[in-house]
N, C-alpha and C positions, 0 to 999 in steps of 0.2 A: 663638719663633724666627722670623726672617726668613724668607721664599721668597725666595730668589736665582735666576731663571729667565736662564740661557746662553745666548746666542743666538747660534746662526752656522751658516755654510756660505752658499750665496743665488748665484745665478748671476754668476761670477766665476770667471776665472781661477784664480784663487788660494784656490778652496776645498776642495780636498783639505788646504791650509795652514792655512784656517780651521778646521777639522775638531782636525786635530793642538795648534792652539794652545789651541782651545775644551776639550779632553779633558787638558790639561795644568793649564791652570788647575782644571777642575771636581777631579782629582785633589787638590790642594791648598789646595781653598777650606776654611777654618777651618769644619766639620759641627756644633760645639758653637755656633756665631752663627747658619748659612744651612742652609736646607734648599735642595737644589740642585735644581734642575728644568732638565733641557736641551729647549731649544727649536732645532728642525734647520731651517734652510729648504734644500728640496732643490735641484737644479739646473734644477727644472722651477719653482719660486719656490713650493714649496707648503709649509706649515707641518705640523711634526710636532711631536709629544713622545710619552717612554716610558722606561723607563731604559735600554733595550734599547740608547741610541744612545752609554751613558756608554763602552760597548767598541769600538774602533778595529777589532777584526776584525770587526762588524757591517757596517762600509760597501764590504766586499770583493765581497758582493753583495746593494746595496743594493734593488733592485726588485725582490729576489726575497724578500727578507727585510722590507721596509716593511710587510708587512698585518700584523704583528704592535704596529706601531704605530697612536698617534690625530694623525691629522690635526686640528689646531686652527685657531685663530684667535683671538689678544689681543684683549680688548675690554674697553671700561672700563662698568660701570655704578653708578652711585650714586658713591661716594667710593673707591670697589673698583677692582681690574684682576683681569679672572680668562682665564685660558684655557678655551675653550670648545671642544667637538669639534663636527666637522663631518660631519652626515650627515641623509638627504634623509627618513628617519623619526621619529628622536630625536635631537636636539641637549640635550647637558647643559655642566654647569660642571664640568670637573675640579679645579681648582686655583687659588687666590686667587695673583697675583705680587703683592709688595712691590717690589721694586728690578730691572732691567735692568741684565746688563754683557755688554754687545756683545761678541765675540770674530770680528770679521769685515774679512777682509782684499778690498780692492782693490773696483773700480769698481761700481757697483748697489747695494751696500751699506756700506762705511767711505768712499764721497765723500759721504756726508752723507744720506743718500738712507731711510736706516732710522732712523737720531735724527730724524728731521726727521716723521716716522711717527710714533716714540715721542713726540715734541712735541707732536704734536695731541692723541695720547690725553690726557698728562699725566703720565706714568709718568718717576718717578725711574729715569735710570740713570747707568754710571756709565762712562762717556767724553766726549771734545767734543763739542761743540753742531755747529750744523748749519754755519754759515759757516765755523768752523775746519777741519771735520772738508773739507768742499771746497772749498779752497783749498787744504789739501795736500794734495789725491788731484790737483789738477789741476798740471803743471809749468810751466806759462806764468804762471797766474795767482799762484802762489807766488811765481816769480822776478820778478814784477814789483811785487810787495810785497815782498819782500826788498830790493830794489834798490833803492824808496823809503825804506826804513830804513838803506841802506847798508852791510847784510849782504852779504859779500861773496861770490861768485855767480861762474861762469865764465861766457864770453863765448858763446852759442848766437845761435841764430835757430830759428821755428816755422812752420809753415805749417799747411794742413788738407788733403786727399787731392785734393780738386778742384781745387785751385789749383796742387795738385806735377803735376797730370794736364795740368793748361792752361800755364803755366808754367815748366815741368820746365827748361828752360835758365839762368833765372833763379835760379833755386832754388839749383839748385847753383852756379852762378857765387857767391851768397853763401857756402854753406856753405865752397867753395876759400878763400875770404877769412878764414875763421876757421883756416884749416891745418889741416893733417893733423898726427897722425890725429885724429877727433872721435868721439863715441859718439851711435849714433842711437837715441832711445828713443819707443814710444808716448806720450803727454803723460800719459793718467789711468792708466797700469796701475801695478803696486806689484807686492813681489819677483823683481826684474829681469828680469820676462817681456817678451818682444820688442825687449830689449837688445841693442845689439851694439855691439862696439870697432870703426873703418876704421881701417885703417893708410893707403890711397891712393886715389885716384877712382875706380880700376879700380874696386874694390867695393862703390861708395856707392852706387848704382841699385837694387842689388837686395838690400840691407841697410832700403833704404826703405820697399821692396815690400813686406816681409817685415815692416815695423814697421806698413805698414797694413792688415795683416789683422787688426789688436787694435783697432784706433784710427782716428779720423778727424782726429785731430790728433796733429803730430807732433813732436818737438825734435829737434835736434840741436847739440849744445854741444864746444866745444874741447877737448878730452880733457889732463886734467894727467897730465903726465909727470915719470918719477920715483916713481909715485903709493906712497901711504900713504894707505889707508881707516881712518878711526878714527870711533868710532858712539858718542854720549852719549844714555844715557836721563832722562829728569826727569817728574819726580813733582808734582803741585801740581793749584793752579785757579790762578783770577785774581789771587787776593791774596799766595800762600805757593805758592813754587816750592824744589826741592833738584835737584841733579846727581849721579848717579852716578860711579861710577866709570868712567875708559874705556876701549873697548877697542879694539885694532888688530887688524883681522879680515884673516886671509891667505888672500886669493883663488887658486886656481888657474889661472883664467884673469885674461884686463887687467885685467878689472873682476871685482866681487863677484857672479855670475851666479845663476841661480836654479836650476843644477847645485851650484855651493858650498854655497849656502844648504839646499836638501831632497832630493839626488838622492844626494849622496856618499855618507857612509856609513851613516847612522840616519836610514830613513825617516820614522822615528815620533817624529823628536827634535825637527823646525823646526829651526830660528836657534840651539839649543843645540848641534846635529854640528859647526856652521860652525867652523873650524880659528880660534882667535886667539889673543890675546895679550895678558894684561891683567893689572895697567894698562898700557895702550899706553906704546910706548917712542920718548914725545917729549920735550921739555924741558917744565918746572914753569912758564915764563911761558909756552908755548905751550896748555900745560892749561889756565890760567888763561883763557887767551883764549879759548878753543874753549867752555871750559865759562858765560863770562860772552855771548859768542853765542847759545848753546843755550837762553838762560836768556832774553834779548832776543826769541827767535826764537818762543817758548811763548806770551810776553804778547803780541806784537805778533799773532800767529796766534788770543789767546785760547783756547788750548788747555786740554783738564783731562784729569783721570787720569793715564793714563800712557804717555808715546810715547816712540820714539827716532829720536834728529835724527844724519843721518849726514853725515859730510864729507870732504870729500878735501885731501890735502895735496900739494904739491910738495915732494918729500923734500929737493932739490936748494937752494931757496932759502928753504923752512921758511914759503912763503904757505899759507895753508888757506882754501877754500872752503865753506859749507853744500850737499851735493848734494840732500837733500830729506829733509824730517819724515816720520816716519808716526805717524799719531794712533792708531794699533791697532798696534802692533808684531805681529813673528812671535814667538812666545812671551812677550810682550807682555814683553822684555827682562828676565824678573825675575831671569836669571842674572849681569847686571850689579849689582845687587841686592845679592846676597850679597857683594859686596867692600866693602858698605855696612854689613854685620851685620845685614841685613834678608832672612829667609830669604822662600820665596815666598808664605806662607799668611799672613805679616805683611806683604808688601809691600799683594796682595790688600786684606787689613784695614784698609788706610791707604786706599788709592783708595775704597776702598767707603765709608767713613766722610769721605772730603773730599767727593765727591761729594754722600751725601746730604746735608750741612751747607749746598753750594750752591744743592741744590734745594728745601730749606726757605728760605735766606733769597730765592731768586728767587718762592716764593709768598707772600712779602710784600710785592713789586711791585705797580704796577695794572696789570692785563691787559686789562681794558674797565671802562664805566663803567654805572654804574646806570640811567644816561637808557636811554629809547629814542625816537631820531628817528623813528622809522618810524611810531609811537603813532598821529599825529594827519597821515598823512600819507594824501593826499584822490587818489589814483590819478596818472594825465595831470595834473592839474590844482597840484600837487605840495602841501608841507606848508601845512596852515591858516594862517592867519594871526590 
């Protein structure tokens, strides 16, 4: 049997989210293939494991309840990955990992930042790689690769905090040029944290304010009117991509805020409370389109496992725009899933298995080579001759 070690939580915004998604999945990972090991980073970036973490009432009071856990640290030795505990008399091996599946939402760790970690050790896991995974945590960089591919995108403008501090006249003189209203967002944050709809300029100032206390970089884009939110998920790697089914999620407020998403009524649900509608209620060539975008948007980002790419429509004239990928969904979408016949402990089994298939055939790559320049190399004086 596999070790399948969870990883999530990690200072972010959005880790009480990662918490909820991570205990969602571990609930339904197939226990006759994985042996499930959750691995917590807390909000202080410190590594745990124990099963103690598998219950959602454990984190109510989390530093009070910690010393019943082992602080570790992932390390590879020999051909192995084992988690190791930490302490300043005896350090041992708890436990051999086989495979990583990241369940982490938002900036420090789903922009890349912890695969890019898991890449150096060498550990299979099973989400995108490091330049997919940031490039969609960042909103500029995303829409400027989208835009090269002629995905189509609403009309924004970005700046960074210092330049709105020195500039601020400037700034907005563009943003008026895009019309009201527009929605102003942090650039790296994910679950619509520091989100906001303007209806007029009165309130653009300190909707700004308010988006730079997450971020140092900042968007703000033309707000579609009329709007229809509809979110496709897909499954794949590089070679074998599917779409699911879609959904039309009904926001409370303008936009899909991050009250809809985890505040309304199940706190313990994620992305599953959120109120929708599925399959969304667009026309059969409009599906078509959306879902052969989603499908563009996955290879072009080289995305794997499983994300969901959300989009906005103008109900009025039936244009649709891609608002932004997430390579780690909140409930890592597997509710769309089941309109697929793929319940969630088989969705699970599919990523897990594309995955590892990809990390086999990428250690068949060359990674470096047998030479060593350095062998015959004579200090200042540089290599022999």
């Amino acid at each position: 049997m596999l070790k399948l070690g969870v990883i999530f939580g990690g200072e972010t915004v959005e880790h009480e989210v990662s918490i909820i998604s991570a205990l969602q999945a571990i609930s339904n990972i197939d226990k006759n293939k994985y042996d499930v090991i959750p691995i917590y980073i807390s909000k202080d970036r410190i590594w745990y494991t124990g099963d103690e973490l598998k219950d959602i009432k454990f984190y109510s009071d989390f530093e009070n309840n910690k010393k019943v856990l082992k602080q570790i640290v992932l390390y590879k030795k020999g051909n192995e990955f084992y988690l190791r505990t930490v302490d300043k008399l005896i350090s041992k091996n708890l436990t051999n990992i086989d495979i990583v599946l990241p369940i982490v939402h938002g900036n420090n760790v789903e922009d890349g930042s912890l695969v890019g970690y898991l890449d150096t050790l060498g550990i299979c896991y099973v989400a995108s790689r490091v330049l997919g995974s940031s490039i969609a945590q960042d909103k500029v960089v995303m829409k400027d690769l989208m835009k090269a591919h002629n995905i189509p995108i609403v009309p924004y403008v970005w700046f960074y905090d210092y330049e709105y501090l020195k500039n601020k006249n400037n700034i907005l003189k563009e943003i008026k040029n895009l019309e009201y209203p527009v929605v102003v967002k942090p650039a790296t944050l994910g679950s619509s944290v520091g989100i906001t709809f303007v209806d007029s300029e009165k309130k653009i100032e300190d909707t700004i304010e308010e988006a730079m206390k997450y971020d140092v970089k900042i968007v703000v884009e033309k707000a579609v009117t009329n709007l229809i939110e509809v979110n496709a998920s897909v499954l794949g790697n590089y070679e074998t991509q599917k779409v699911s089914t879609l959904e039309e999620v009904m926001g409370l407020d303008e936009i899909l805020s991050f009250n809809d998403k985890y505040l309304s009524d199940a706190k313990t649900k994620g992305m599953v409370a959120t109120s929708r509608v599925i399959p969304a209620r667009i026309s059969d060539k409009l599906t078509k389109d959306i879902k052969d975008t989603a499908i563009l948007l996955f290879k072009v980002f080289n995305l794997s496992g499983v994300v969901r790419i959300d989009f906005l429509i103008d109900g009025k004239n039936k244009k649709f725009y891609v608002n932004e990928p997430n390579t780690i969904p909140g409930s890592l979408a597997f509710y769309l899933w089941k309109y697929e016949g793929l319940e969630y402990k088989d969705m699970l089994n599919e990523i897990i298995d594309l995955c590892m298939k990809e990390y086999k055939q990428r250690l068949k790559k060359i990674k470096s080579f047998d030479s060593n320049i350095l062998k015959n190399f004579n200090g200042a004086k540089g290599v022999k001759k």
